[in-house]
C-alpha positions as CSV (number, residue, x, y, z in Angstrom):
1,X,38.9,-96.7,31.7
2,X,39.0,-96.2,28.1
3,X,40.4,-93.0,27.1
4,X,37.5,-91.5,25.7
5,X,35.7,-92.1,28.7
6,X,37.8,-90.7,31.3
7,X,39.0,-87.8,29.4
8,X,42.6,-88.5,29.8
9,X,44.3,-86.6,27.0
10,X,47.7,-87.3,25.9
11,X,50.4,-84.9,24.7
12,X,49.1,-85.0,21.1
13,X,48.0,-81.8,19.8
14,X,44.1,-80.9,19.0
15,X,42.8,-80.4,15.7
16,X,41.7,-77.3,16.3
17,X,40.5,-76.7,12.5
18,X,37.3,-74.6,12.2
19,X,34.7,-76.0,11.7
20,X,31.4,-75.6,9.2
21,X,28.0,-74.8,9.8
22,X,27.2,-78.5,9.7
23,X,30.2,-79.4,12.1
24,X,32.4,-80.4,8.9
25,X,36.5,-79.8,9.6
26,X,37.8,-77.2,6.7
27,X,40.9,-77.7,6.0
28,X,43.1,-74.3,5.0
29,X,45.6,-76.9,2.4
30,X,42.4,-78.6,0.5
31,X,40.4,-76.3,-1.3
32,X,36.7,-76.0,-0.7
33,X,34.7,-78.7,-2.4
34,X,31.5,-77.6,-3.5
35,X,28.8,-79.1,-1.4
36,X,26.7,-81.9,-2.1
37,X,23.2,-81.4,-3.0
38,X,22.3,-82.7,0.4
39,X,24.3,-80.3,1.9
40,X,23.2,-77.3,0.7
41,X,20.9,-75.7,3.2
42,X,21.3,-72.3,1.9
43,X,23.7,-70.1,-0.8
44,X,27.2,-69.5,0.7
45,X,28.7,-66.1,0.0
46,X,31.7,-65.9,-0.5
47,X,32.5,-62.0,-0.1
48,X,30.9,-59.4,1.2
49,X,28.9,-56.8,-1.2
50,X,29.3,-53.4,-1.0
51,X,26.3,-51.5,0.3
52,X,25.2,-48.9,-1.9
53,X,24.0,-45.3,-0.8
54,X,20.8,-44.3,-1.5
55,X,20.5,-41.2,-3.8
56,X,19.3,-38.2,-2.3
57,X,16.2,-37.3,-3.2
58,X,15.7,-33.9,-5.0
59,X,14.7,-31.0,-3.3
60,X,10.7,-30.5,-4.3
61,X,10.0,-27.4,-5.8
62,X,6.9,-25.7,-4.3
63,X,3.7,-25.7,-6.8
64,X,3.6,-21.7,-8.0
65,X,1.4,-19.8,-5.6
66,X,1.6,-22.3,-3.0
67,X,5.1,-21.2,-1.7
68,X,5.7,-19.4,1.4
69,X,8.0,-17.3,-0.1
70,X,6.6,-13.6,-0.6
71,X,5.5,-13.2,-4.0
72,X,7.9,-10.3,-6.1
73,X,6.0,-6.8,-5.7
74,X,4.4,-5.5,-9.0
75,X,6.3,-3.0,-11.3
76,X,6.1,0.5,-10.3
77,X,3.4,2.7,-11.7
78,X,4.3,4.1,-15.1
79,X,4.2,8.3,-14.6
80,X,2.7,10.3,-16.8
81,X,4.5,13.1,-18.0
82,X,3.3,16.5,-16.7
83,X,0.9,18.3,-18.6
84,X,1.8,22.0,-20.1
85,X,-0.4,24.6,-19.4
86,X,-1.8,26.3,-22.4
87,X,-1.7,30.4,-23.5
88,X,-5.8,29.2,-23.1
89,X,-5.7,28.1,-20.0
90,X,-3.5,30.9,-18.0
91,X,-6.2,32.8,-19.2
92,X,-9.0,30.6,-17.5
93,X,-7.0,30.9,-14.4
94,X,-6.5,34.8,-14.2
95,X,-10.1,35.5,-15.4
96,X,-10.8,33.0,-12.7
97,X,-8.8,34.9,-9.8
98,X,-10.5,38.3,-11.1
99,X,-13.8,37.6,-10.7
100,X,-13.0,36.3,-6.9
101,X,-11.3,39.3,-6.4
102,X,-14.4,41.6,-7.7
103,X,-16.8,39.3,-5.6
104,X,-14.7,39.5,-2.3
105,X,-15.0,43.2,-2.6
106,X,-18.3,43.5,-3.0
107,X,-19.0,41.3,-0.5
108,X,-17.1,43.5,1.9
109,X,-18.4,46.9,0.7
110,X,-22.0,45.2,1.6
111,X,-21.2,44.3,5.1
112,X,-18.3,46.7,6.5
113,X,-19.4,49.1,9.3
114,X,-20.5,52.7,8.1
115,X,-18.0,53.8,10.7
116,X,-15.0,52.1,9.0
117,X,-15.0,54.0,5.5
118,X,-11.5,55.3,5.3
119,X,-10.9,58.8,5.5
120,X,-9.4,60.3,2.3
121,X,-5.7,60.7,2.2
122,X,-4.4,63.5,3.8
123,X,-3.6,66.8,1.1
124,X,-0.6,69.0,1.5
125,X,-1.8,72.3,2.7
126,X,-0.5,75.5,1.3
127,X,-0.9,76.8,5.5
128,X,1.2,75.6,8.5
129,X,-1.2,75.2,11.0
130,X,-0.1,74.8,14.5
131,X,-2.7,73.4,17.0
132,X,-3.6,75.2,19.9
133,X,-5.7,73.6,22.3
134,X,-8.2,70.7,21.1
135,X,-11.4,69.2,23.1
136,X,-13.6,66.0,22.6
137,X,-17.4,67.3,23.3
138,X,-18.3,63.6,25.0
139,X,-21.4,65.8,26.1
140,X,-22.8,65.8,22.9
141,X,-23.4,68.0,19.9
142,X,-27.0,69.5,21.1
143,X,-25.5,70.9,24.4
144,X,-23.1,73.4,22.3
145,X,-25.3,74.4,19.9
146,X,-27.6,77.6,19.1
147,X,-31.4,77.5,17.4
148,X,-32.7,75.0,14.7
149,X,-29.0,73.4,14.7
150,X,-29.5,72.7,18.3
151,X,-33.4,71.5,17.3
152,X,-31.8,69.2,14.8
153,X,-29.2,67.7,17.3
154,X,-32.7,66.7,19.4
155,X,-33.8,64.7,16.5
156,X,-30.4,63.1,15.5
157,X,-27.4,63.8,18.0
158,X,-24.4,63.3,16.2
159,X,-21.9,60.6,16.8
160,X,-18.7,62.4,17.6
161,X,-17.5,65.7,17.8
162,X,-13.8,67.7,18.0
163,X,-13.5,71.5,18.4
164,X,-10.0,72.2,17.6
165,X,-8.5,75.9,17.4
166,X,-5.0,76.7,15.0
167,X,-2.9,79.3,14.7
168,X,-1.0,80.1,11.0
169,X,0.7,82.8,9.5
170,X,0.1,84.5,6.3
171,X,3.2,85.6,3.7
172,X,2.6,89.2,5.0
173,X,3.4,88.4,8.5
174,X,-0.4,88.5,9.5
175,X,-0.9,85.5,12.0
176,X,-4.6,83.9,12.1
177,X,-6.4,82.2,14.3
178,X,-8.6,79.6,12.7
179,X,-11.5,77.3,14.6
180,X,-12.5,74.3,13.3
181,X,-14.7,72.1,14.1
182,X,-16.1,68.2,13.5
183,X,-19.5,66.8,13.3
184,X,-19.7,62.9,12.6
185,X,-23.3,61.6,11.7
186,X,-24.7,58.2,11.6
187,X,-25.0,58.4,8.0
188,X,-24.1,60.3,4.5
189,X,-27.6,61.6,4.0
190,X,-28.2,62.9,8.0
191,X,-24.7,64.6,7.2
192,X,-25.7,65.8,4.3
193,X,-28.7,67.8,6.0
194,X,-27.0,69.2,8.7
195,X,-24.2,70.8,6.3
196,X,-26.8,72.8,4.6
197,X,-28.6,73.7,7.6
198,X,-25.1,74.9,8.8
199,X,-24.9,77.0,5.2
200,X,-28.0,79.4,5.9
201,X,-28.0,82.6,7.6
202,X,-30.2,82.8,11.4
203,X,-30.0,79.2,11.7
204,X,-27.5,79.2,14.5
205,X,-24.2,77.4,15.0
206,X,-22.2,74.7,17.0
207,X,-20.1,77.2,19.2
208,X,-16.5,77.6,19.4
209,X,-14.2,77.0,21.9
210,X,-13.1,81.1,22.3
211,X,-17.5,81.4,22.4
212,X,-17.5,79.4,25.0
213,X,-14.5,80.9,27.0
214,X,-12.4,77.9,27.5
215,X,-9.2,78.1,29.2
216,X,-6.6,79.8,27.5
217,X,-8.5,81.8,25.1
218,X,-9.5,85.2,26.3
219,X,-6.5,87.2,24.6
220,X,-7.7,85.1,21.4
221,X,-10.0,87.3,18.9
222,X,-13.7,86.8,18.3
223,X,-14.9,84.7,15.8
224,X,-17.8,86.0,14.0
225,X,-18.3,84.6,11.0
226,X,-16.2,86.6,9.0
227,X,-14.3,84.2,7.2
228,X,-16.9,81.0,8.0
229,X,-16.9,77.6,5.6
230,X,-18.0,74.4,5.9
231,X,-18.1,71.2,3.7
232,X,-19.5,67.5,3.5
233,X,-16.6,64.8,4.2
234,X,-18.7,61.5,3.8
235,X,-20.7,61.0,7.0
236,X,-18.0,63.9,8.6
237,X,-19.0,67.4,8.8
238,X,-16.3,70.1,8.9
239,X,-17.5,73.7,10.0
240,X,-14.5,76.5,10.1
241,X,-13.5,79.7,10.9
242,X,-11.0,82.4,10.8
243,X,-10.2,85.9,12.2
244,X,-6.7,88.1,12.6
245,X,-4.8,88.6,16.0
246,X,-4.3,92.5,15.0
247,X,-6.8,93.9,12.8
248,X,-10.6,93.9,11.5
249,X,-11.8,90.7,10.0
250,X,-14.4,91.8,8.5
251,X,-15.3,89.8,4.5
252,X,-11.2,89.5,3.8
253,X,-10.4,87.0,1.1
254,X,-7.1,85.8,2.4
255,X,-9.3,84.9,5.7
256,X,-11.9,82.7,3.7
257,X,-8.6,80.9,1.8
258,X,-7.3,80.1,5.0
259,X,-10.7,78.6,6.6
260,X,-11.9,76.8,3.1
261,X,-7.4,75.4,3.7
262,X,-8.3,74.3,6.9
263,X,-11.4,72.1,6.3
264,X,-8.8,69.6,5.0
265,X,-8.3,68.9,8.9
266,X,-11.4,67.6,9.6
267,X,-10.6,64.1,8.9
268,X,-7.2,63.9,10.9
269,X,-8.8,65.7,13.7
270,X,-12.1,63.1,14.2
271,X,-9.6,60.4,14.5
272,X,-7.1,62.0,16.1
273,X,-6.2,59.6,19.6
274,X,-8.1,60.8,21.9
């Protein structure tokens, strides 16, 4: 069979040259020839071109106001510098203070309780008076008293009364016994009319505690008016009186100094603890 039929080969060596894209032998010795018009199906390139990078596109910058990034805060506040207060205006201010302070006062003087005026400040007393026995008369000031006093106390019974006895003793060596005794009113003017009711003679009296024998009295001598005072304390009445341990009272100065001295008890004794 013929050779190319069978596919018997013989020893010779294959041309193994490559081939083209139209199944044309190229030949590494012969150099390329350019291809005929007729074979040209399409441009051959000869080398590879290097691919060139994109440039990055630049980062977009947000419109103004449309960022998301927090706006910057404002500028602080400019500070005005403090003002100086004028000679002018101090002035306003302390006249201002004043006449709150004058107001307040009045304002409390118009609606404090009668009862709360403050007692006057105690005086220093030229006697030392020593307290001897003291009672609170919760029974009223109409049940120990005498005549139109006690006829008063049945139109207006007082508010609160003490009956105190003292003892002192005079430069000489003479020792006293002084009673006094407080009457608080509802008001200046009702104390008022019972101090001069208190002054006249035959009117009667608010009795004593040696009159009415209390407890610890009867070596004590008489009172008898000898040496009697009273006086007007505000809305306090203060009724007193004084005799010796040893001798005759009768009209001695030194015993009306030491009763018209001991008045200045009255207040300390109506708001004594009782």
């Amino acid at each position: 069979m013929p050779e190319d039929v069978t596919g018997a080969h013989g020893n010779t060596q294959r041309d193994t040259a490559p081939l083209r894209r139209d199944n044309a032998h190229i030949r590494q010795d012969r150099q390329v020839a350019a291809p005929t018009p007729e074979h040209v199906t399409r441009p051959v390139i000869t080398h590879s071109p290097t691919p060139q990078q994109a440039p990055h596109p630049a980062p977009q910058q947000p419109y103004p106001g449309t960022g998301r990034q927090p706006a910057p805060p404002p500028p602080p506040p400019r500070q005005q510098p403090p003002q100086r207060v004028t000679p002018m205006g101090w002035a306003l201010r302390g006249l201002v203070l004043l006449l709150i302070a004058v107001v307040s006062g009045l304002v409390w003087s118009a609606v404090k309780p009668d009862d709360e005026v403050a007692a006057p400040p105690p005086l220093k007393l030229r006697y030392d008076f020593t307290l001897v026995r003291k009672e609170e008369a919760f029974q009223g000031c109409k049940s120990v008293s005498t005549d139109s006093i006690q006829n008063f106390f049945s139109k207006q019974e007082c508010d609160h009364l003490t009956r105190a006895l003292y003892t002192t003793t005079l430069p000489d060596g003479r020792r006293v016994l002084t009673s006094v005794i407080t009457v608080l009113m509802p008001t200046p003017q009702i104390a008022t009319q019972l101090n001069e009711l208190t002054t006249k003679d035959g009117t009667g009296n608010i009795r004593d505690l040696v009159d009415d024998e209390r407890d610890g009295t009867s070596d004590m001598p008489d009172l008898d008016d000898a040496a009697y005072a009273s006086g007007r304390q505000d809305r306090l009445v203060v009724i007193g009186d004084s005799a010796f341990y040893s001798k005759s009272s009768k009209k001695d100065p030194a015993l009306s100094d030491v009763t018209n001295e001991a008045l200045k008890l009255g207040w300390p004794q109506d708001q004594a603890p009782k």
